[in-house]
N, C-alpha and C positions, 0 to 999 in steps of 0.2 A: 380327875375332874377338871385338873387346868385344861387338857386336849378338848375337852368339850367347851369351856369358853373359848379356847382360840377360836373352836370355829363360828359361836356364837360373834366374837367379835369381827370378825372377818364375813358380818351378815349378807353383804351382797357380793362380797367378792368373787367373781369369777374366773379373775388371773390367776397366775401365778400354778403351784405347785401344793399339795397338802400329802404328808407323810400316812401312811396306811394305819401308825398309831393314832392320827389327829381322826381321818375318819372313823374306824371302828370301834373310837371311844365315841364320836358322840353316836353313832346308831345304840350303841350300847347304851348310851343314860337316853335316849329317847324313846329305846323299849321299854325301859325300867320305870318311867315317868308316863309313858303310856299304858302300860300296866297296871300300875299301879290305879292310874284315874279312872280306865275302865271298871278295876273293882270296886273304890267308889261307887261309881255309876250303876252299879247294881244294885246299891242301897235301896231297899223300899220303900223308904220314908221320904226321902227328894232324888229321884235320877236325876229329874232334868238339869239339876241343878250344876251337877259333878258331869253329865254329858253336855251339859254346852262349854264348863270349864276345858275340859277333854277337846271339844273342838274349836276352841280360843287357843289351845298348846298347839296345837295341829298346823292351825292355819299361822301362829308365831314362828313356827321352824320350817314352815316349806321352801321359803326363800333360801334360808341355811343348808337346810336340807339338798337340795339340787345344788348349790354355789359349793360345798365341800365334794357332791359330786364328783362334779367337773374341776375341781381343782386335783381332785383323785384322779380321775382317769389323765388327765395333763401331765400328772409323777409320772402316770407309766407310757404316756410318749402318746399317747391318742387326744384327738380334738374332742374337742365337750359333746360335739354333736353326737357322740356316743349314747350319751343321758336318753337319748329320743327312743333305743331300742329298750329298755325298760317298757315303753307302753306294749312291747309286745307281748301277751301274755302267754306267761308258762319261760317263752324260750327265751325272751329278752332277761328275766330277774338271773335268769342262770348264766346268760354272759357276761352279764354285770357282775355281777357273783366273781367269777373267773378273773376278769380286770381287777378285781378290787383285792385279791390274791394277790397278783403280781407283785413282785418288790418294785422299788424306784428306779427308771433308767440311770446309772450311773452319768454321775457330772450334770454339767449343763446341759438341759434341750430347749428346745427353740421356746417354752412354757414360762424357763429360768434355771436359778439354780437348784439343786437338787436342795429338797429341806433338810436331810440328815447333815448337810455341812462337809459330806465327803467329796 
């Protein structure tokens, strides 16, 4: 859970470098929290209620959401404008996918230091 506030507090950051643990923990509590509110949101008795919550969480992580991005794809040595191929659909989620595999380019890159400290 702390990897998922880092990135929460690191809200618009777009510099620097973010470790493959820092991102796919928070994808991971964003599914889970997404998840979850959708089931809410299925509730009979008030949807609308648990679906506008749902898209209040939504619209609070999207800044987050893209700035850990690109602090991902900067570990592994590529510039943020990576992020833009995700609109492609189908082929772009799969090369983001790929990048976000990658371990961290060892040491410094022009992004910073590497976040493992090695």
């Amino acid at each position: 859970m702390s990897w998922y506030m880092t990135a929460l507090k690191k809200y618009a950051v777009f510099s620097g470098r973010s470790r493959r643990r820092e991102f796919w923990w928070f994808v991971l509590v964003n599914a889970i929290i997404g998840a979850i509110l959708q089931c809410l949101g299925n509730d009979p008795n008030d949807p609308n209620f648990w679906n506008f919550i749902g898209w209040l969480y939504g619209l609070a992580v999207l800044i987050p959401s893209i700035a850990v991005q690109v602090r991902r794809l900067h570990d592994t040595g590529r510039t943020g404008w990576w992020w833009w191929i995700g609109l492609v659909p189908f082929v772009g989620w799969i090369v983001l996918l790929v990048f976000n595999l990658f371990d961290s380019e060892p040491g410094t890159n022009r992004y910073g230091p590497n976040p493992k400290g090695a």
